[in-house]
BAKOLNU-82236 format. One record per residue (C-alpha): x negated, y, z negated; residue in one letter. Coordinates in steps of 0.2 Angstrom, whole numbers, always signed. Example, Ala and Ser with C-alpha at 12.3 -4.5 7.8 and 13.67 -1.06 7.14 Angstrom:
REM residues 2
[[-62,-22,-39],'a']
[[-68,-5,-36],'s']
REM end
This chain:
REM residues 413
[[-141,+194,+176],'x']
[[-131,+186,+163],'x']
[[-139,+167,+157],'x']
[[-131,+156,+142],'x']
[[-129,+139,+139],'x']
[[-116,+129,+139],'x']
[[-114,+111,+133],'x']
[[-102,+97,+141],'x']
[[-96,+81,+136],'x']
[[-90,+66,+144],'x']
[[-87,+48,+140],'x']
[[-98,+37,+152],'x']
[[-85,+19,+153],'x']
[[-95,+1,+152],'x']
[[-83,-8,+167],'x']
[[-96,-16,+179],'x']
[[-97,-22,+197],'x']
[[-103,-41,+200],'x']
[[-120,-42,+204],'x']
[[-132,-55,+204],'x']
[[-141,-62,+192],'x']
[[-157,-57,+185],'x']
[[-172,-66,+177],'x']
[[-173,-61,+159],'x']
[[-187,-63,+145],'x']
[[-182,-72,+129],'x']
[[-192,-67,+116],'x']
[[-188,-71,+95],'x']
[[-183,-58,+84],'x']
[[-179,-53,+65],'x']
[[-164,-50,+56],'x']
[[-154,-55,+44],'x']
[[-143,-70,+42],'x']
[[-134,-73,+56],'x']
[[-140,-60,+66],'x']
[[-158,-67,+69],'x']
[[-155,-76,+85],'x']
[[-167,-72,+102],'x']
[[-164,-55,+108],'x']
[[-166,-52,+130],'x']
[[-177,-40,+135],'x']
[[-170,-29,+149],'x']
[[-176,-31,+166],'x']
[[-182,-14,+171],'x']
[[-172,-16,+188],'x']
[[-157,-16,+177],'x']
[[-152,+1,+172],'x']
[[-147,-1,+153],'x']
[[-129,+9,+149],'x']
[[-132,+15,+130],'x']
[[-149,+6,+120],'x']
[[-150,+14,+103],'x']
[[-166,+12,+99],'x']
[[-173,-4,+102],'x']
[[-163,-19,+110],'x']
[[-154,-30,+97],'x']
[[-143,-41,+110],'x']
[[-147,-59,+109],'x']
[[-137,-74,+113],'x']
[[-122,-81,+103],'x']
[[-130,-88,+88],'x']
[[-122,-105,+86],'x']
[[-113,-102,+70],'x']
[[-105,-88,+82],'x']
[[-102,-101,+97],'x']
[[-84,-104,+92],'x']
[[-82,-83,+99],'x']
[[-86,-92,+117],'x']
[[-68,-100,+116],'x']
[[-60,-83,+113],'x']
[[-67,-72,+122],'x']
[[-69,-70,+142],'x']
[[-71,-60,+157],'x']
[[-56,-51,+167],'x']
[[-60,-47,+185],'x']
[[-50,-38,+198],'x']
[[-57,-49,+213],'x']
[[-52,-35,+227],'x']
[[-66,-22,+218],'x']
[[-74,-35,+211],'x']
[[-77,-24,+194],'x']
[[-76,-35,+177],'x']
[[-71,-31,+161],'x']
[[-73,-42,+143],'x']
[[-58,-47,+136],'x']
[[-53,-56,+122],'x']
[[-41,-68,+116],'x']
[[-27,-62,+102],'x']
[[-16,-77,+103],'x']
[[-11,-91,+115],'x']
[[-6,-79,+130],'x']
[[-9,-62,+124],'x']
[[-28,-54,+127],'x']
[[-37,-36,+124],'x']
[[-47,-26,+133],'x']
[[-49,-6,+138],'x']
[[-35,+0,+147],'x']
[[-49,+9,+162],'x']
[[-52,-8,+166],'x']
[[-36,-13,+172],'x']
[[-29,+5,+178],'x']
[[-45,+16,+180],'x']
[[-45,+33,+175],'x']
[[-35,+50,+182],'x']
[[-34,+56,+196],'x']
[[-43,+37,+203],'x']
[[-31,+25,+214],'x']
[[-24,+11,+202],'x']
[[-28,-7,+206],'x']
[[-16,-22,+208],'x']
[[-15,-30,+194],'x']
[[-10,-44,+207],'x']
[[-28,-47,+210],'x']
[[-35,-47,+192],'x']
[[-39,-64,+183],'x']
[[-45,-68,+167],'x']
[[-56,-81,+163],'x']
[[-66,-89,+148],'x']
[[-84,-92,+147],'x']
[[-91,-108,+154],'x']
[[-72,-113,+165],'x']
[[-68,-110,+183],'x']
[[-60,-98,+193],'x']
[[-48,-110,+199],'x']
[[-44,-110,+182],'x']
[[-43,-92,+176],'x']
[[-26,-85,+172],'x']
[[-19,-70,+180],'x']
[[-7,-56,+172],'x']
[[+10,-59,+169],'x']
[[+24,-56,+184],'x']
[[+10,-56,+198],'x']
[[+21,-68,+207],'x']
[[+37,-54,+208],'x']
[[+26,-39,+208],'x']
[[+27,-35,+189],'x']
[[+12,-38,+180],'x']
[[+12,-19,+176],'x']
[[+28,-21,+166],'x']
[[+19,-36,+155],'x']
[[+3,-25,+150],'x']
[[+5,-11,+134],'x']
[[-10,+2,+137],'x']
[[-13,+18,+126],'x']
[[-13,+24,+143],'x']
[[-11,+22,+162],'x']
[[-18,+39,+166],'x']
[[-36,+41,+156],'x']
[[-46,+59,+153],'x']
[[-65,+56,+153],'x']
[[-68,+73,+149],'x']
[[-62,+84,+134],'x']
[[-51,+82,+127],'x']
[[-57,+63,+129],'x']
[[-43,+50,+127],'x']
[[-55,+38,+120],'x']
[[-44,+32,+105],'x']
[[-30,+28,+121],'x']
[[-43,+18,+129],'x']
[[-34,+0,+125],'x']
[[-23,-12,+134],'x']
[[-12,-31,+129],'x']
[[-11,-41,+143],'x']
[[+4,-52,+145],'x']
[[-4,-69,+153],'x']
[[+5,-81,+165],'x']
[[+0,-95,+155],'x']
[[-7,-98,+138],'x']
[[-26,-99,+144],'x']
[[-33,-97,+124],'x']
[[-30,-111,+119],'x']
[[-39,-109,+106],'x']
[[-29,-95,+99],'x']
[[-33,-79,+94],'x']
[[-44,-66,+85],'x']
[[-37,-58,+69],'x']
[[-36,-39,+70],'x']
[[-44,-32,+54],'x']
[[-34,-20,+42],'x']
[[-49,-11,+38],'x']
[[-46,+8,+45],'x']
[[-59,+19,+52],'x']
[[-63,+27,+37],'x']
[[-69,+13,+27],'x']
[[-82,+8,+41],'x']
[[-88,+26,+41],'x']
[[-90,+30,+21],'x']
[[-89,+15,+14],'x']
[[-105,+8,+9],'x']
[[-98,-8,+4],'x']
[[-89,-12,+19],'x']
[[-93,-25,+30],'x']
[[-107,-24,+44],'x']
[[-99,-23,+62],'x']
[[-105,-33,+75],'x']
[[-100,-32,+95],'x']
[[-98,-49,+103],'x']
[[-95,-47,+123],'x']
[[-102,-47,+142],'x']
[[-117,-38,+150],'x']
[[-123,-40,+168],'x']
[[-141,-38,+162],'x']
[[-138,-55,+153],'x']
[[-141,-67,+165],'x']
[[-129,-82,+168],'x']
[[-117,-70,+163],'x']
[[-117,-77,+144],'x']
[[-108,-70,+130],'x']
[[-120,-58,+118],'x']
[[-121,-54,+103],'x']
[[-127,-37,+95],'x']
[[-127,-29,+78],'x']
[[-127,-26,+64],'x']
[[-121,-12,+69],'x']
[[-121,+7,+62],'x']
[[-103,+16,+61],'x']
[[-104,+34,+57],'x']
[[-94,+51,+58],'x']
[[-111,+61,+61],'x']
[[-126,+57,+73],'x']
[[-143,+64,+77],'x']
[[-137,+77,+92],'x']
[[-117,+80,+85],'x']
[[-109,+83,+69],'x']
[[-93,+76,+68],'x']
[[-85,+96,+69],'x']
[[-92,+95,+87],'x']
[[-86,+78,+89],'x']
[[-69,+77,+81],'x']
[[-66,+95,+95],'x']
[[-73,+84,+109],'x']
[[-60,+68,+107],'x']
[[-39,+69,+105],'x']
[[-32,+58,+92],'x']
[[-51,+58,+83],'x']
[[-45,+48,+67],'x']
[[-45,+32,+77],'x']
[[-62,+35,+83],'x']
[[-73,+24,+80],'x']
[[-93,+29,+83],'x']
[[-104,+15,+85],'x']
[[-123,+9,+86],'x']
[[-120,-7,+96],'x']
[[-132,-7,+110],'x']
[[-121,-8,+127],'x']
[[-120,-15,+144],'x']
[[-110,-13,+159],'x']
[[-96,-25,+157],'x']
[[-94,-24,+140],'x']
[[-79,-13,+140],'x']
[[-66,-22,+132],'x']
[[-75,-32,+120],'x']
[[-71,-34,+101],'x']
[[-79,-24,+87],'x']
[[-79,-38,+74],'x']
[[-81,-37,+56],'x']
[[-83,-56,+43],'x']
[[-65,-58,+34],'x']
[[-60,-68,+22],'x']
[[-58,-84,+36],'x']
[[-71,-78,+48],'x']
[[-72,-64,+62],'x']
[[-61,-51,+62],'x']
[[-56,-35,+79],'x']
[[-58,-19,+68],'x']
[[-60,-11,+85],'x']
[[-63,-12,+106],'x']
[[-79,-6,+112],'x']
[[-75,+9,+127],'x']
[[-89,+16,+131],'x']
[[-103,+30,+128],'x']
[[-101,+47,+123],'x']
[[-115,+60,+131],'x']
[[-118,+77,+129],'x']
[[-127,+87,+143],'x']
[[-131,+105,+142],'x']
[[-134,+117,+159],'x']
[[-141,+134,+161],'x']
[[-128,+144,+167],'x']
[[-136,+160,+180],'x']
[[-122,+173,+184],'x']
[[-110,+157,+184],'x']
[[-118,+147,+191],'x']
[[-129,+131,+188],'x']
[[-148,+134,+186],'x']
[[-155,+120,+177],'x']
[[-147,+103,+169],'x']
[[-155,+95,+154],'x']
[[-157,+78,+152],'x']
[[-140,+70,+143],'x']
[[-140,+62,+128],'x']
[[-131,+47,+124],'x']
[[-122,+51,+106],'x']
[[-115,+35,+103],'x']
[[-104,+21,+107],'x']
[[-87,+23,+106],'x']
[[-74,+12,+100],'x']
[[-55,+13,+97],'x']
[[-49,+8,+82],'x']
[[-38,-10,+80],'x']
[[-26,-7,+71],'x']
[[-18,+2,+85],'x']
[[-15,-14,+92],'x']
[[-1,-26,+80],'x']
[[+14,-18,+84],'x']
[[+12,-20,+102],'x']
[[+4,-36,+100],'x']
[[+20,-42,+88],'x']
[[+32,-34,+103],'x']
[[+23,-43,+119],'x']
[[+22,-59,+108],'x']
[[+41,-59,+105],'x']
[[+49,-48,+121],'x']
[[+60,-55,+136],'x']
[[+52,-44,+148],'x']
[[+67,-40,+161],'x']
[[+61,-48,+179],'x']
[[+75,-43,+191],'x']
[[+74,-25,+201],'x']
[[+93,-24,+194],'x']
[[+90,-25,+178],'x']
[[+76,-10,+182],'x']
[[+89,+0,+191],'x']
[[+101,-2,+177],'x']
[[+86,+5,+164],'x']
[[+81,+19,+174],'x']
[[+99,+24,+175],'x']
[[+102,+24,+157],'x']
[[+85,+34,+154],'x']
[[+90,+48,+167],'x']
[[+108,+48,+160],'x']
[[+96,+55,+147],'x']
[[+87,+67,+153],'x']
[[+68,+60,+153],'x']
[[+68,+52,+167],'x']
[[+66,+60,+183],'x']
[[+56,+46,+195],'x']
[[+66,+35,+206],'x']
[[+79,+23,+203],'x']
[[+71,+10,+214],'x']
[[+69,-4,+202],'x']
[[+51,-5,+199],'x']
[[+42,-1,+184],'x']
[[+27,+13,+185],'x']
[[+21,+27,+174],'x']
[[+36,+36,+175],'x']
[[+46,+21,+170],'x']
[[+35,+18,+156],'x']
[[+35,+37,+149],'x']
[[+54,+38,+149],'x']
[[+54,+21,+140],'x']
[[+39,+28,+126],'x']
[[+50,+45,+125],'x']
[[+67,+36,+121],'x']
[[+57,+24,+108],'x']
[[+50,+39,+100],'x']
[[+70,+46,+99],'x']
[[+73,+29,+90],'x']
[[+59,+31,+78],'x']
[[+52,+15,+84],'x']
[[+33,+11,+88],'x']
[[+30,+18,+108],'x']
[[+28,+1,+119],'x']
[[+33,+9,+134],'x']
[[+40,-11,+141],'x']
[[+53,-15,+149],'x']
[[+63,-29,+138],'x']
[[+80,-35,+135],'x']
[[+80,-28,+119],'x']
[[+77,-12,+125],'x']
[[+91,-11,+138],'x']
[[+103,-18,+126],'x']
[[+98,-4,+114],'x']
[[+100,+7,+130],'x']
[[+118,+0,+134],'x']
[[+123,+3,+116],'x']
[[+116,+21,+115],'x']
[[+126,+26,+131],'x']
[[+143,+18,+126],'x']
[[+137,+28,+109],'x']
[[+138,+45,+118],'x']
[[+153,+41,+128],'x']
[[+169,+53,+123],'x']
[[+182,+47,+115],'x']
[[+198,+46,+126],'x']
[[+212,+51,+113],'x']
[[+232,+44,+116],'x']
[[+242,+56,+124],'x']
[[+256,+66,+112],'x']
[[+274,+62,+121],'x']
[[+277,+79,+125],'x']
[[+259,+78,+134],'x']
[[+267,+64,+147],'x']
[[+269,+68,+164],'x']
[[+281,+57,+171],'x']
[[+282,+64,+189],'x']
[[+281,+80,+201],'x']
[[+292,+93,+209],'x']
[[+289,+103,+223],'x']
[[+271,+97,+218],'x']
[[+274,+104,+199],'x']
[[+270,+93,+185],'x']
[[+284,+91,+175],'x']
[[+287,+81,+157],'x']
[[+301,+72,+155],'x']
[[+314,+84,+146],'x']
[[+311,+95,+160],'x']
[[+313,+80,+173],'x']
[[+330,+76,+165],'x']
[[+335,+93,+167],'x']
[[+334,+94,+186],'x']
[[+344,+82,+189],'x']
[[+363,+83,+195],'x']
REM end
């Protein structure tokens, strides 16, 4: 009989259904300044997503309330799952990239039906992606990725997503994105506390929560950051976090004070569990009971150089322009999907692939620029057609011989 132990990872994502509201207690608790606002207790017929230790969510202290204006809900209203989201200029908003196209190997939603929507206005209101009207809103959303692994090697630090709006619903702008790196959170004892701001469903009313302060480490009580750093692709932008979690909050901003107020250092994704089984000639004997690790988060600064493209692109919106792009891309060899005029995944890789050939940040949109760039590149590659030497001419045939024209003036009488 051969019996070892094996240990398995996994990212558990905080997107959440609708589901009604439940009655919560409200009861005061102690913190330190701006951070000592009532906390809810947790309604044991709502299953918590990732508690460390006791629960420090409370509702949006009031010299927090101006976050309200900035940060919202997106829905898809077909699955009727929500995401937080928030705002990072007039039309531009973040959130985690499952939220909008799930993970692999799961169908993806229309982005047609999603709508996003700030705290305390109507759904009539609520803006919807750009391009829904023509079919196009995936062409106006820059992800980390449209195809997300949950398991080893998990994709957490690709778990992010701009979205393109139909109309500038923040109109009261948006959240600065931090230039502090990972790093500095982690070791650096002087660095700012972080602080979650964002949805639950065990928050009744559906109101905007806050948590924190908030611990940020590369080490935690059941994994070392050797087993960690082996567990997750692109590690460096990993950010680990203590901020107690709820469904819904996936999406939401990991917020540090600046020098002018709140700052994004990050976007809360989910929770990172370990689980260890007895394994029996191969087989399954026994499951432990998983530990959550900690609450991931992927680090901001990923964010500005898409941000500064989708604030500045003219996206293309006709399905010619889109034939003429994937033309231009298969003329180079990485792309090999169809040259049907709509934008997909396969669109989008050939477009990351050429940007990564020009040295420029990977977008993966569909722009203007890009197909003018696109246009110049292939006139680039074109041969060079030389002028013909006059002994080169061919003036004429013979009995189907090509002949030049001293031999032509030969043959005649």
């Amino acid at each position: 009989m051969v019996r070892n132990r094996m240990r398995r990872a996994v990212l558990i994502l905080g997107a959440a259904g609708f589901c009604a509201s439940v009655p919560s207690v409200i009861t005061p608790a102690a913190g330190q300044p701006g951070f000592n606002a009532p906390y809810i207790d947790v309604p044991s017929a709502v299953q918590r997503v990732a508690v460390f230790g006791s629960d420090d969510r409370r509702e949006l202290p009031a010299a927090y309330q101006h976050l309200a204006q900035k940060i919202g809900v997106i829905s898809d209203l077909v699955s009727r799952s929500q995401c937080t989201a928030f705002c990072l200029s007039g039309r531009v908003i973040a959130t985690a990239a499952h939220c909008l196209f799930r993970t692999r190997d799961e169908e993806l939603p229309d982005l047609r039906n999603f709508r996003f929507q700030l705290h305390g206005r109507p759904l009539a209101s609520a803006a919807r992606i750009a391009g829904a009207q023509s079919s196009a809103s995936v062409a106006h959303v820059a992800a980390g990725s449209m195809s997300l692994s949950i398991r080893p090697p998990i994709e957490a630090t690709k778990d992010w997503a701009l979205v393109r709006l139909d109309v500038p619903a923040c109109t009261a702008g948006g959240l600065p994105i931090s230039q502090t790196t990972v790093d500095e959170l982690a070791s650096n004892a002087s660095a700012p506390p972080v602080y979650q701001a964002g949805y639950h469903r065990d928050f009744r009313g559906e109101r905007l929560a806050l948590g924190g302060p908030c611990h940020v480490s590369r080490n935690f009580e059941h994994a070392g950051w050797k087993t960690i750093s082996g567990d997750f692709s692109g590690s460096d932008q990993l950010i680990l976090h203590s901020c107690d979690t709820g469904g819904a909050s996936s999406g939401s901003p990991l917020l540090i004070e600046g020098a002018n107020g709140p700052e994004v250092v990050g976007i809360n994704v989910g929770t990172y569990v370990q689980s260890r089984v007895l394994m029996v000639n191969g087989a399954v004997a026994h499951r432990y009971q998983a530990e959550n690790v900690a609450n991931t988060g992927v680090s901001a600064r990923l964010l500005q150089e898409a941000l500064d493209t989708l604030e500045l692109a003219q996206f293309l919106t006709t399905r010619t322009d889109m034939r003429e792009l994937q033309l231009l891309l298969s003329g180079l060899g990485i792309y090999s999907g169809a040259r049907d005029g709509l934008y997909g995944a396969a669109s989008r890789s050939a477009i990351e692939a050429f940007e990564r050939l020009e040295g420029r940040p990977t977008t993966g949109l569909a722009t203007a620029g890009l197909l003018g760039r696109l246009r110049a590149h292939n006139v680039a590659r074109a041969p060079v057609a030389r002028a013909p030497t006059q002994a080169a001419i061919e003036t004429g045939s013979v009995r189907g011989l090509a002949l030049t024209s001293s031999a032509k003036s030969k043959s005649r009488p």
